[in-house]
N, C-alpha and C positions, 0 to 999 in steps of 0.2 A: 521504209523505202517507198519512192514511187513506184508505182510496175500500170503499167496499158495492157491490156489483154485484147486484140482483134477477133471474133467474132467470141460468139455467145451459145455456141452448141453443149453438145455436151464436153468436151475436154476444156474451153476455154470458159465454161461456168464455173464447175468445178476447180479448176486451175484458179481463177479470180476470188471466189469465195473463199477460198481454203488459205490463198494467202493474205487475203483480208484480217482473216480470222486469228491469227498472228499477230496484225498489228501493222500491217504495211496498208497505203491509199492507194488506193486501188479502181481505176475505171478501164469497161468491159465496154467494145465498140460493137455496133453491128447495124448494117442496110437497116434490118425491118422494125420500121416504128414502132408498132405496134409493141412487135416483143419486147422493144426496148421501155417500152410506157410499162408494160406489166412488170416487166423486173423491178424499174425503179419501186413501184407496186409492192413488190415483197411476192410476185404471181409469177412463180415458177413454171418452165412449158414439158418438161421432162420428167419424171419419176424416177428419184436415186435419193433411198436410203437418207435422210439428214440432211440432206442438200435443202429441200425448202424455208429450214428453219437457219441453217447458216446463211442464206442469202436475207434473208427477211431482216436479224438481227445484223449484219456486220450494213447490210441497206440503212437502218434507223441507229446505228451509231457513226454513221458518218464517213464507214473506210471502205465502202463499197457505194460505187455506180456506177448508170449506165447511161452512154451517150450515140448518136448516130455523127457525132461531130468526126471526121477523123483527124483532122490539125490538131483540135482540142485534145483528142486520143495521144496522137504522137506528141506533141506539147508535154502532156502530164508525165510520163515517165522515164527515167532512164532505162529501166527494161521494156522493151515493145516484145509481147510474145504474139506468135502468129500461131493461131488453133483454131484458120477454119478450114472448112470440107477437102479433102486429097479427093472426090469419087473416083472409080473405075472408070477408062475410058472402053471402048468395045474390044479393045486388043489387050484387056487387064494390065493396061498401066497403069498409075496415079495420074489424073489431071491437078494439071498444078497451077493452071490460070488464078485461080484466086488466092494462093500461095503470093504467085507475083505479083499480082494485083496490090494484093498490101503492100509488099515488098517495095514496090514503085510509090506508093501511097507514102510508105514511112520518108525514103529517098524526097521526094517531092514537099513534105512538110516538116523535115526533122529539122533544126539550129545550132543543136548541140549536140554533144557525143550522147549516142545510142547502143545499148547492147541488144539488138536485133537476132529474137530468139526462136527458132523452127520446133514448137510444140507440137503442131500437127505432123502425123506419120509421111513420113515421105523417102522416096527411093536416094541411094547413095550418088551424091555429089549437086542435092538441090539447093545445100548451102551455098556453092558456087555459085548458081543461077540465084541466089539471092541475091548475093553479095554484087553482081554484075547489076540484078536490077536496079538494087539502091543508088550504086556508084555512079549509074548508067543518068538517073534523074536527078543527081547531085552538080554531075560535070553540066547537064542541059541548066541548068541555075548559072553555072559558076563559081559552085560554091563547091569547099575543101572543108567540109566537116567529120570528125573522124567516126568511126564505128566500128563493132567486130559483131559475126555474127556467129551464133551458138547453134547445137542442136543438142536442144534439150529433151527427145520424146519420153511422151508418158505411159506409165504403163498402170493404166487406173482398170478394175473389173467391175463393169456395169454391174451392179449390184452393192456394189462393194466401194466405191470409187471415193467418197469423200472419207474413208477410213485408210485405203490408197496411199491416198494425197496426203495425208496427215500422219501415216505411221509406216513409211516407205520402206519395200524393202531392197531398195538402192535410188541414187540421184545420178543418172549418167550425162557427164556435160560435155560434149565435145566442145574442144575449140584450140583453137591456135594460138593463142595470146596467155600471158599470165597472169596478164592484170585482170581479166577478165574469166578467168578461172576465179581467181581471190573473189570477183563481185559476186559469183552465182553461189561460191561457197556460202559469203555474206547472208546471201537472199535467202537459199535451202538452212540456215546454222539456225533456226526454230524447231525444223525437223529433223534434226540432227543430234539430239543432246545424249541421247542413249552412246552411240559407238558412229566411228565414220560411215557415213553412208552415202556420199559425196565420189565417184569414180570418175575422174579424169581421165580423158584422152582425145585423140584427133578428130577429126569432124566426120569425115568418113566411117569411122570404127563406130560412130553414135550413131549417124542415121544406120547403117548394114545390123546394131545391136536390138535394133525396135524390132526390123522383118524378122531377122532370125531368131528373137523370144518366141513373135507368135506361130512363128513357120514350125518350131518345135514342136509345142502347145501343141497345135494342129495335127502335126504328125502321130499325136502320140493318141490321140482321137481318134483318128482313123486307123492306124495301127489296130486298135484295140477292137474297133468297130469290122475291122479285118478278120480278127480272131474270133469273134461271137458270131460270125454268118459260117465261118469253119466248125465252129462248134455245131450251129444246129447240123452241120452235114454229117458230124464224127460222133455224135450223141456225147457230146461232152459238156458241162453246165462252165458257163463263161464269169459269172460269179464266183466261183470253183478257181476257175482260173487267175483271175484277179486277185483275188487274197493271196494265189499261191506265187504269182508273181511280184507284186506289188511287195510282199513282206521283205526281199531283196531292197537292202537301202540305198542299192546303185539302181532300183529302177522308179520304187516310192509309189504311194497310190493313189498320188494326186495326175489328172488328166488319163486317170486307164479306165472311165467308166462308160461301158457299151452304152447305148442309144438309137439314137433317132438322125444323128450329124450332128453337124453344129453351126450356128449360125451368126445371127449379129453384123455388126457394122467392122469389125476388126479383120477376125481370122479369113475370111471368103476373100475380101480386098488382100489384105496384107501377103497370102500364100501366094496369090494370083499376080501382085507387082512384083513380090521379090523373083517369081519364074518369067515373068516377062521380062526384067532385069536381068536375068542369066541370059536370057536368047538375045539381046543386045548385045553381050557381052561372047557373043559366040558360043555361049555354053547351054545345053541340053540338060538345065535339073529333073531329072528324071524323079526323082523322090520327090519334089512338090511336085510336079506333074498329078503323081498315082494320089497324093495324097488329095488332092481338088478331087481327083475321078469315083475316088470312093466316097468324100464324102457324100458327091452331088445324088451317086446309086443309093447311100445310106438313107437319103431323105425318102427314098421310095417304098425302103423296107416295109413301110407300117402297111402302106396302101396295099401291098403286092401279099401281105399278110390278110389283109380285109376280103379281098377278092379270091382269095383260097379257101376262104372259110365259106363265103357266101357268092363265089358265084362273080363273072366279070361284067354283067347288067346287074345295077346295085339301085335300080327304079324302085320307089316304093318304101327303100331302106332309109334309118334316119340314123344317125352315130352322133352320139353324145362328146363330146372333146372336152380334155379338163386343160385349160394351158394353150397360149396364143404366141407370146413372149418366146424369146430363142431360148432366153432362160428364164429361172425366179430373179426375184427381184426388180425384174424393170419390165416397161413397156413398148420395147423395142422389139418391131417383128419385122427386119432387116434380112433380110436370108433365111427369116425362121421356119424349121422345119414343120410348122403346123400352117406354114402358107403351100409348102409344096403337098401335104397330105388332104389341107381342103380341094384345093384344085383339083388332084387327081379323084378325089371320090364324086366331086360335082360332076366332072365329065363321064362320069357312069351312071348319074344318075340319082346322086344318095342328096340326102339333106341335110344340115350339119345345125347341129346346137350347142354354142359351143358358150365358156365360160374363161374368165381370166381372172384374176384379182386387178389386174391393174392396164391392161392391155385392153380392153374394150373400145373403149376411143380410138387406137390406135386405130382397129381391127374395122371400126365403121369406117374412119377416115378412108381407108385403103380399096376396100370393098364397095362401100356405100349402104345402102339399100336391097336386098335381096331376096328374093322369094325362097331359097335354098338355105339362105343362112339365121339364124335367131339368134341373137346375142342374149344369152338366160341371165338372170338376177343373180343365180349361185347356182354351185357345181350342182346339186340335187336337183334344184330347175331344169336344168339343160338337160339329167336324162330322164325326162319326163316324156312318154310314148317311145323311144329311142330302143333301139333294137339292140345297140353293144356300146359301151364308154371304151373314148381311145384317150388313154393320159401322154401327153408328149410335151411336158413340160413340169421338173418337179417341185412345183410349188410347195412349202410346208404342211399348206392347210389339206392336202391332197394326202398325207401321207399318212395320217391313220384317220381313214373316212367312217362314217357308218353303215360296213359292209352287209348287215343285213339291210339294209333300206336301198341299196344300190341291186341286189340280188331281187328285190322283187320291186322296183321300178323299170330293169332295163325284162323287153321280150326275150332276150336270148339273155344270160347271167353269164356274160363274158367281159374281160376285159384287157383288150390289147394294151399292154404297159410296156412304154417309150423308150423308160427311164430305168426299166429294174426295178424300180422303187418296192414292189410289193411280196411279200411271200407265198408262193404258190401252195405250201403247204397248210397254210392258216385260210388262204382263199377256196380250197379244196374243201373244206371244212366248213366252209360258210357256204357249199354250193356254188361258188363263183369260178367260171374256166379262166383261166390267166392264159396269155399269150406272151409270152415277152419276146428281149433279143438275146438269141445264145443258150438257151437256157432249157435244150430240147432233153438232156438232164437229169431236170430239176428233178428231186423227188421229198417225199415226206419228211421234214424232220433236220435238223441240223443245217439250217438257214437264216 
């Protein structure tokens, strides 16, 4: 099949590549030349898992490229999928200017029938305002060419994302039409072959099924992130707690692991449109409300821990950081809660040496140049002079380190951990104080 994919971020690479890789032709559009010169290149701008070498190989076989043309874009396929940026606007809506942009793009150059598809996340009923744009630049032609438009959202986890795409654990297609159900079955019937995975319904029910995934997701984050700031007040170990919830299979122990918040380009936008959403709609979501508020207090935890131990002028102090990224596996520091923990330590004073596996570029881009901050070679680098290592990100290679060489690198042999990741009783033992979340507790043995 043909398929056009409009821009080239991360959902619509990902999305283009994966269904190249299938066997359908495939061309990904986007403004910036450049990027578009590097892709044809085989020169990936993103960090996910697999992605660089499916784009490289389905690039030199022929069923994948990239164009700045957009006629050319709408020209080549019967599916046009739209997957670029929704940002926040200041009142956490979705901006959807460049939604419609395409939208009018496709309208303005399409000939033939088009199934015009809303890949990017967007609030309920922007298929509408799709569908008005295209029509809207069809009638200014005078042309009567048919179309239906889909809302297809993805639900890929940075890290994870081209395993996602490839081994779904469902295909939600809204739309109106049947014939056009049959085509996306079509398109999805490669990723399909195990059991149905394919979930029909109306257009509205697709776009409200994307927010309310990740508005869960979310919930169930700060939920949990709720109960480990209660625990340190009840002396109750929140690890303790987790397993003893979590083994309940109506609650599961996927999304109940305390921290640091949560971040990224998803969950912060998505919780924040679908509650702006509600207050359009006259309604007061009170639960995403609280769940925004805690996360936003969550990102403070580590800081508010740093200057408990040491004091609220942190001049003179340096902290070691392992983890840049919201999460492992990629190098996206969008909301990442190691952007709000360097800020606060800077503004008191401290100096930061921090380490990512993959996030470093990000981290200069963002920052720049800094007298406060030293992007180190590797984790052992970074706490070189450094008074305490704060891990806030759990990278694998972080999770069995060489605790004696961390014990007599840092001045003080502590280490605020983010993530839980470590055992207070094995670090007890090595000399090291652990600080975690929830975990006021903890004690020797059976961890």
């Amino acid at each position: 099949m043909k398929v056009s994919v409009v821009g080239t971020g991360y959902v619509g690479l990902v999305t283009g590549a994966c269904l190249a890789e299938v066997g359908n032709d495939v061309v990904c559009m986007d403004v910036d030349e450049a990027k578009v010169e590097a892709l044809n290149n085989g020169d990936v701008p993103i960090y996910e898992p697999g992605l660089e070498g499916l784009v490289a190989d389905n690039v030199a076989a022929g069923r994948l490229s990239f164009t700045t043309d957009m006629a050319a874009c709408v020209d080549h396929g019967l599916f046009q999928f739209i997957a670029v940026g929704t940002p926040p606007d200041e009142d956490g809506s979705a901006d959807l200017r460049y939604v419609l942009d395409v939208a009018r793009s496709i309208g303005r150059h399409m000939a033939d029938y088009r199934v015009v598809i809303d890949k990017s996340t967007v609030p309920v009923g922007t298929a509408d305002k799709v569908r008005s744009a295209v029509g809207e630049e069809l009638a200014e032609r005078g042309a009567s060419t048919d179309f239906d438009v889909v809302s297809n959202p993805e639900f890929l986890k940075e890290g994870a994302a081209v395993e996602d795409f490839m081994k779904p654990d469902r295909v939600i297609v809204g739309c109106d039409n049947p014939r056009t159900a049959e085509l996306m079955k079509g398109l999805y019937a490669p990723f399909n072959r195990n059991h149905e995975r394919v979930l029909t319904m109306d257009v509205r029910s697709a776009e409200m099924t994307k927010y309310a995934a990740n508005a869960m997701l979310a919930t169930k984050i700060s939920f949990m992130n709720e109960v480990a700031n209660l625990c340190e007040r009840v002396g109750a170990d929140v690890e303790m707690v987790r397993n003893g919830i979590g083994s309940d299979p109506r609650i599961g122990f996927a999304f109940i692991y305390p921290g640091a918040g949560y971040g990224g380009s998803c969950f912060p936008k998505d919780v924040a449109a679908l509650e702006r959403t509600a207050r359009d709609h006259d309604y007061q979501a009170r639960i995403l409300q609280a769940v925004e508020a805690v996360n936003q207090d969550q990102k403070s935890v580590l800081s508010q821990k740093i200057v408990a131990r040491y004091g609220a002028d942190l001049s003179g102090r340096t902290f070691a950081l392992w983890g840049l990224a919201f999460k492992p596996n990629t190098d996206d520091m969008r909301e990442a809660p190691a952007r709000v923990l360097m800020e606060a330590l800077w503004a008191r004073g401290a100096q930061i040496q921090a380490f990512d596996p993959e996030a470093m570029a990000e981290c200069r881009r963002i920052y720049g140049d800094r007298s406060d901050l030293v992007l180190a070679d590797g984790p052992y680098e970074a706490m070189e002079g450094a008074d305490a290592l704060v891990l806030i990100t759990e990278w694998k290679p972080f999770r069995s380190p060489d605790f004696d060489r961390i014990r007599t690198a840092l001045k003080d042999p502590v280490i605020f951990d983010g993530r839980n990741i470590f055992d207070p009783a094995y670090l007890a033992g090595h000399g090291i104080g652990h600080i975690p979340i929830g975990r006021s507790a903890a004690k020797s043995g059976g961890y």
